[in-house]
C-alpha positions in Angstrom: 0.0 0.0 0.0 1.3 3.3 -0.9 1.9 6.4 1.4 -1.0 8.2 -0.6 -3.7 5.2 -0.3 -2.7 4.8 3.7 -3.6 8.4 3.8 -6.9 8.3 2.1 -7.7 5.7 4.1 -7.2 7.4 7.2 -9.0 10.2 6.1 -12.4 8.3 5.4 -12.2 6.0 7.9 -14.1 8.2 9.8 -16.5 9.1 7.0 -19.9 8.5 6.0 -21.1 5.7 4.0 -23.3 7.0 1.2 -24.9 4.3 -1.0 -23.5 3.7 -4.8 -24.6 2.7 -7.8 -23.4 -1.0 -8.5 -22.7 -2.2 -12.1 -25.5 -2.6 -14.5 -25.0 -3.5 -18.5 -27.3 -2.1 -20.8 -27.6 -1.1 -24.5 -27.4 -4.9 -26.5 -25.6 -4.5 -29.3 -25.3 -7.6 -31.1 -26.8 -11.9 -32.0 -25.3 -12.9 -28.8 -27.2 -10.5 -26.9 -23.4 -9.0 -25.5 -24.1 -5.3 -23.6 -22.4 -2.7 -25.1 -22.7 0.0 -22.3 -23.0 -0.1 -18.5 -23.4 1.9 -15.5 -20.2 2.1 -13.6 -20.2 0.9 -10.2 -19.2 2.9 -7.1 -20.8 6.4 -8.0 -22.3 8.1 -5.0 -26.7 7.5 -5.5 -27.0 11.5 -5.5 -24.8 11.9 -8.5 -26.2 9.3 -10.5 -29.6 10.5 -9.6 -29.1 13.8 -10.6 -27.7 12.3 -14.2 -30.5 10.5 -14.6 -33.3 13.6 -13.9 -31.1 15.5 -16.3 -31.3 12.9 -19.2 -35.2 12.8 -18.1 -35.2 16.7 -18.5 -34.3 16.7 -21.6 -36.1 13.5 -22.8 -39.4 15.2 -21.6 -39.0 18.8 -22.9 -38.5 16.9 -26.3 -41.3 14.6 -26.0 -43.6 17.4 -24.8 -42.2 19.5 -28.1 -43.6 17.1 -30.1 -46.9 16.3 -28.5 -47.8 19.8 -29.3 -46.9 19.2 -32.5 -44.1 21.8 -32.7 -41.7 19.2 -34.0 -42.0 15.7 -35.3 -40.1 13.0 -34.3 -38.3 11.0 -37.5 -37.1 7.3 -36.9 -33.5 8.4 -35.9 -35.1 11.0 -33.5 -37.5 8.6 -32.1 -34.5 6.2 -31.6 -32.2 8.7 -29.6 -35.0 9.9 -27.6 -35.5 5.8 -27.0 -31.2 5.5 -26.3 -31.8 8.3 -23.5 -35.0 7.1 -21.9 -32.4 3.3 -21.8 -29.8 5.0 -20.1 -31.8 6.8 -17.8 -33.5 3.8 -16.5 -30.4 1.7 -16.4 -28.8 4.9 -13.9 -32.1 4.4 -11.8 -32.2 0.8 -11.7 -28.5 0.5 -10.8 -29.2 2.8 -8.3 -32.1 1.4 -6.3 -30.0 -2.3 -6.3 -26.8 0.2 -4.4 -29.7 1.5 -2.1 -31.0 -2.1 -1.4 -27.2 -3.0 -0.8 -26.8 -0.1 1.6 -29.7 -1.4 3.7 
């Protein structure tokens, strides 16, 4: 162990324990059904949280655009807005499995 990591260690011994997200594969990309993205594991709940609502955001502002029919959503459009409701759920989802952990 390195004079650095016997430091840090010292330093959060006394620290909080704040639930993380754990590691969650997502996005299949090929025959095999092989996972081409995941959520990392290890990222504190509140910052994977706050990801998520801010790909949610953005996902609903665009939806909401064209449900009042001030833009219309082509294939590719309807596909991306797809890919970011997919990685949303796969930040909440690994998420609530670090909260069960915590418990």
């Amino acid at each position: 162990m390195d004079k650095h990591t016997a430091v840090n260690e010292k330093l959060n011994a006394g620290a909080i324990c704040m639930p993380v997200t754990v590691e969650l594969s997502f996005t299949i990309c090929n025959p095999d059904q092989g996972h081409l993205l995941a959520v990392r594991p290890g990222i504190p709940v509140t910052d994977a949280l706050e990801e998520a609502s801010c790909i949610l955001s953005e996902l609903k502002s665009s939806l909401e655009a064209a449900a009042m029919g001030m833009d219309g959503i082509t294939p590719n459009q309807a596909w991306l807005l797809f890919r970011a409701a997919n990685t949303a759920k796969a930040i909440v989802d690994s998420t609530h499995e670090g909260l069960e952990k915590a418990q």
